[in-house]
C-alpha positions, 0 to 999 in steps of 0.5 A, spaced: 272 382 815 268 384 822 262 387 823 262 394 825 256 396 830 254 402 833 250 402 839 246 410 840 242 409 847 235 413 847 230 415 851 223 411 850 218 414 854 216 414 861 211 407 864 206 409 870 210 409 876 215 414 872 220 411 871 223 412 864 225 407 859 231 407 854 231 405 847 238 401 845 240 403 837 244 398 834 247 398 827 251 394 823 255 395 817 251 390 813 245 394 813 241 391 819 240 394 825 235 392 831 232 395 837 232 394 844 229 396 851 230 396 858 223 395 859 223 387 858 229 386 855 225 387 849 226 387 842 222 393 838 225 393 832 229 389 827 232 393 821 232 388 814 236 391 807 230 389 802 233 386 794 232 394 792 236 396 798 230 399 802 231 397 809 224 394 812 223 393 821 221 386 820 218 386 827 211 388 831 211 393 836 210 399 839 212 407 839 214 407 846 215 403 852 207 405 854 205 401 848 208 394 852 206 396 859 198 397 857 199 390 852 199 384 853 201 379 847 207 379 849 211 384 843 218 382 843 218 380 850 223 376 853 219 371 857 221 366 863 222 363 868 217 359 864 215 360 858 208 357 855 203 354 859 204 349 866 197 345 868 193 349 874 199 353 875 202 347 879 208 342 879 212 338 883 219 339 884 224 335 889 217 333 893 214 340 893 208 343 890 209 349 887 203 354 885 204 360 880 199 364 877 193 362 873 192 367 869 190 363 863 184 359 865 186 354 871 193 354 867 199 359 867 201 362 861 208 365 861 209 365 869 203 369 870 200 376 870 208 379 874 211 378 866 218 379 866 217 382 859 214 388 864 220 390 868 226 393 867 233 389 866 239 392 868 243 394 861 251 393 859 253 395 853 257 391 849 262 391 842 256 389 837 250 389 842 246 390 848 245 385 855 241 386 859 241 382 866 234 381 871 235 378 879 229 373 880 228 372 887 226 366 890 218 364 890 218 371 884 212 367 880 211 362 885 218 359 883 223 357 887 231 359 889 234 366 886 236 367 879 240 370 876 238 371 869 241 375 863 240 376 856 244 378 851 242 381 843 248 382 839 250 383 831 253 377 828 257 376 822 252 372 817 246 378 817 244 375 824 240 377 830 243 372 836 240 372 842 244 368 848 241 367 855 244 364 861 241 363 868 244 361 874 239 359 881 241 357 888 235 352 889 233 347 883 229 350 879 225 351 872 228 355 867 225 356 860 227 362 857 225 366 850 223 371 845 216 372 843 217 377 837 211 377 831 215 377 825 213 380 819 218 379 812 212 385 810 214 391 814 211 394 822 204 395 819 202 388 820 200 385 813 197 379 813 202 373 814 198 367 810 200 368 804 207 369 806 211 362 805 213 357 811 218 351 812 219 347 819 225 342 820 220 338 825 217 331 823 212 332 830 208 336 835 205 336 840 197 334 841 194 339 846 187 338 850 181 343 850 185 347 854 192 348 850 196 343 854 200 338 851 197 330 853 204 327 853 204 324 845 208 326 839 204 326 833 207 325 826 205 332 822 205 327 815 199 328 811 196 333 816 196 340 815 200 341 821 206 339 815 211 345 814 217 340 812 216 342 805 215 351 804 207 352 804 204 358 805 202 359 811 195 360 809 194 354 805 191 349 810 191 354 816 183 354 815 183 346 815 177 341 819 183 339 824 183 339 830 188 342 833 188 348 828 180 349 830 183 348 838 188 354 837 184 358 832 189 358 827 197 355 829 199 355 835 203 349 837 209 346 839 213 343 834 219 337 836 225 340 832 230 335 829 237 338 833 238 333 839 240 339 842 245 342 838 245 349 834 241 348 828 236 351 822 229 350 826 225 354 821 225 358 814 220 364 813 220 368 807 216 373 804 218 380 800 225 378 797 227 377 804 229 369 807 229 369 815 233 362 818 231 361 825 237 357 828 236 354 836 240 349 841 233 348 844 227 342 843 221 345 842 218 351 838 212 353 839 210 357 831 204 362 832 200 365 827 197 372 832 191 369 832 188 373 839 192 379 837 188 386 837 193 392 838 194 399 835 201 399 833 207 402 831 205 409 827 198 406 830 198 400 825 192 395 826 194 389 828 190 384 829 189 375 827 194 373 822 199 380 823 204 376 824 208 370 827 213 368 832 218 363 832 218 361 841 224 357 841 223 353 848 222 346 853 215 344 851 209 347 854 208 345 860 214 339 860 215 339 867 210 335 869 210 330 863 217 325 865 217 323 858 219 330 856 225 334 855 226 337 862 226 345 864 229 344 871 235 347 872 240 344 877 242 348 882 248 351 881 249 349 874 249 354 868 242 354 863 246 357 856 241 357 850 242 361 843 237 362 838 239 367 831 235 369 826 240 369 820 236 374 814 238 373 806 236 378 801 
């Protein structure tokens, strides 16, 4: 039977320039529904049935389209042209040294301080969901040729939230797209996530130096704390005298997924009587736990260290200066297409 979606558009605030933003309302006839804005293509909210019938937003963010001007963690952001870190801001690219923000540290973070997640994408509706569609110029955060870059959120059939990207560019180019959404199975106020519980189907990750730029090796997680392959707490070794959690200051890594590029389970959170599944088509996942966060939230909810945790479907940091990595670059002319889904059981 086919999932029927309303899609109610509403008015979400004004940003500094005076601009209004909307807010995209999307229910389905399952009991889920989500959330969407024009202001950086961002999701602000994902309504989950709970096992008594009581529906929950599932996701951190704010009462209005200020809250994610005037922050910057990146709440439900779509983030590209490149998401994560390059080091120095800089690679090479058929000869030609490109130099983009270095707004974290020496290093760039998210294509720099001119955030896709702050703008305003054009808006299409659609049978069960929202696109949204953003022209990315040619040297827009120091990368080359003109993008053409949409994102689609839409209700899927199996209780699922299906994001869909696709970009196009006259030149080579990187493209490296994704969600940055906090998850909490509890609820918008931000509860602590460490005693929710957490698998990953990655049997690696990706070691980085002082500056949280990968070295190029692949590290078993066997016998480390950074082992998610059998459901743990996400607590439970979070506080561990490892060295990368001691670096990041809790999780925040990359993870070498399993799926040799083909849609597949990345990972299962679970927590409250809900189970959320993320599937993806890409190499990495980067697995946050909030570990900077400090913002006042929706209904002016506290978040801060351990609120919640994002699942960041990409190409590995900083991979498009290490060969040996799945590469980001995106021929000219040719499509980039990449699907993540959170499928929710309660």
């Amino acid at each position: 039977m086919s999932l029927i979606c309303t899609v109610e558009k509403k008015p979400f605030g004004k940003v500094k320039n005076g601009r209004e933003a909307a807010l995209y309302e999307v229910r389905g006839s399952d009991g889920m529904g989500f959330a969407v804005s024009d202001f950086g293509a961002t999701l602000v909210s994902l309504w989950i049935p709970g096992p008594e019938g009581i529906v929950t937003d599932v996701v951190l963010g704010y009462d209005c389209a200020a809250g994610y001007e005037d922050n910057d963690g990146h709440l439900g952001a779509t983030v590209g042209r490149s998401a994560n870190r390059i080091a120095n801001g800089q690679y090479k690219l058929n000869g030609t040294i490109y130099q983009t923000d270095q707004n974290d540290g020496e290093n760039n973070l998210h294509s720099g301080r001119d955030y896709y997640g702050k703008r305003f994408w054009e808006t299409e509706l659609l049978e069960n969901g929202v696109r949204f569609t953003l022209h990315s110029p040619d040297g827009d955060q120091g990368h080359p040729g003109n993008a053409e870059i949409t994102v689609d959120y839409t209700l899927a059939n199996d209780h699922g939230l299906r994001l869909a990207y696709h970009g196009i560019c006259d030149q080579d180019t990187v493209m490296n797209l994704t969600n940055h959404s906090y998850f909490n199975l509890e609820g918008p106020e931000g509860k602590c996530i460490l005693p929710h519980q957490l698998q990953i189907y990655a049997c690696q990750f990706t070691p980085t130096d002082a500056n949280l730029i990968p070295t190029g090796e692949l590290v078993s997680v066997d016998g480390t704390p950074m082992d998610f392959n059998v459901m743990k707490e996400i607590g439970r070794d979070i506080g561990a005298e490892y060295p990368a959690l001691k670096l990041a200051g809790g999780y925040d890594h990359n993870y070498v997924l399993e799926n040799n590029g083909q849609f597949a389970l990345a990972a299962v959170y679970q927590a409250c009587g809900r189970r959320m599944e993320v599937y993806t088509d890409l190499p990495g996942m980067q697995i946050y736990t909030a570990n900077f966060l400090k913002a006042e939230g929706k209904h002016h909810a506290a978040y801060g260290k351990y609120s919640g945790i994002c699942f960041e479907t990409q190409y590995y940091p900083n991979s498009i200066n290490i060969p040996s990595f799945p590469s980001p670059m995106l021929k000219k002319g040719e499509p980039f297409q990449s699907a993540t889904e959170y499928r929710f059981s309660w």
